[in-house]
N, C-alpha and C positions, 0 to 999 in steps of 0.2 A: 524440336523445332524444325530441321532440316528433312523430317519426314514427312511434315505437313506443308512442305512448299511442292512437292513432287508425286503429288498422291494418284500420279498413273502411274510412275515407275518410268517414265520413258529415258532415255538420254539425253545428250547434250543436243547435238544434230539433230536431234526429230522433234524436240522443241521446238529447236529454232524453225526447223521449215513448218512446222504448225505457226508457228507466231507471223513467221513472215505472208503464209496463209493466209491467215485470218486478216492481217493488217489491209492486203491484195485483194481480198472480197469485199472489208468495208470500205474500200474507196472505192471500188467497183459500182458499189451499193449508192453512196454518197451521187456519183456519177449521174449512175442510172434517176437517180431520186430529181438531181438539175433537171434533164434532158426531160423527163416527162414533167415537171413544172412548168418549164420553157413550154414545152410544146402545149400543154392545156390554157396554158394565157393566148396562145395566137391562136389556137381553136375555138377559144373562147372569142376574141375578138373577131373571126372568121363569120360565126355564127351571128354573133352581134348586126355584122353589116349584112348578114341575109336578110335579116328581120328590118330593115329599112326600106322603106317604101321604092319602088322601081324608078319613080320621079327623083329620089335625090343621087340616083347612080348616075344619072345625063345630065346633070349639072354642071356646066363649067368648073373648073377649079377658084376658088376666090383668089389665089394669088398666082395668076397667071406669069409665068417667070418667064415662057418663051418671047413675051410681046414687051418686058423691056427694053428701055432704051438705056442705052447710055448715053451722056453730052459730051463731047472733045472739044474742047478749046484748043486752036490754033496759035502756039505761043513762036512768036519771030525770035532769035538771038541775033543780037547783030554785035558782030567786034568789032 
């Protein structure tokens, strides 16, 4: 049984730096695999607003946030 758990023959050490290896690349992998998901969704949405017509890029925003008001009530205390 103990010959078929070690069928390189290698050591203790060189196991481990393979294993810790391996562990180091698929998270590497993992990584890489996000960052270009992330990035094909905003390329994707990039493209998306190309292909909209030149009229709805000068459009006003509908919720104009700079032209807010706010209302202050003047409140007196008196002691």
């Amino acid at each position: 049984m103990s010959d078929q758990e070690n069928i390189l023959g290698t050591d203790g050490k060189t196991r481990l730096f393979a294993d810790i290896t391996y562990l180091m690349l698929k998270g590497a992998g993992y990584a890489a695999a996000f960052v270009l998901a992330l990035w094909f969704i905003i390329a994707a949405m990039a493209f998306i607003g190309r292909l909209l017509p030149e009229e709805s890029r000068d459009t006003p925003d509908p919720i104009n946030r700079s032209s807010l008001m706010m209302q202050v009530q003047d409140e007196t205390v008196t002691v």
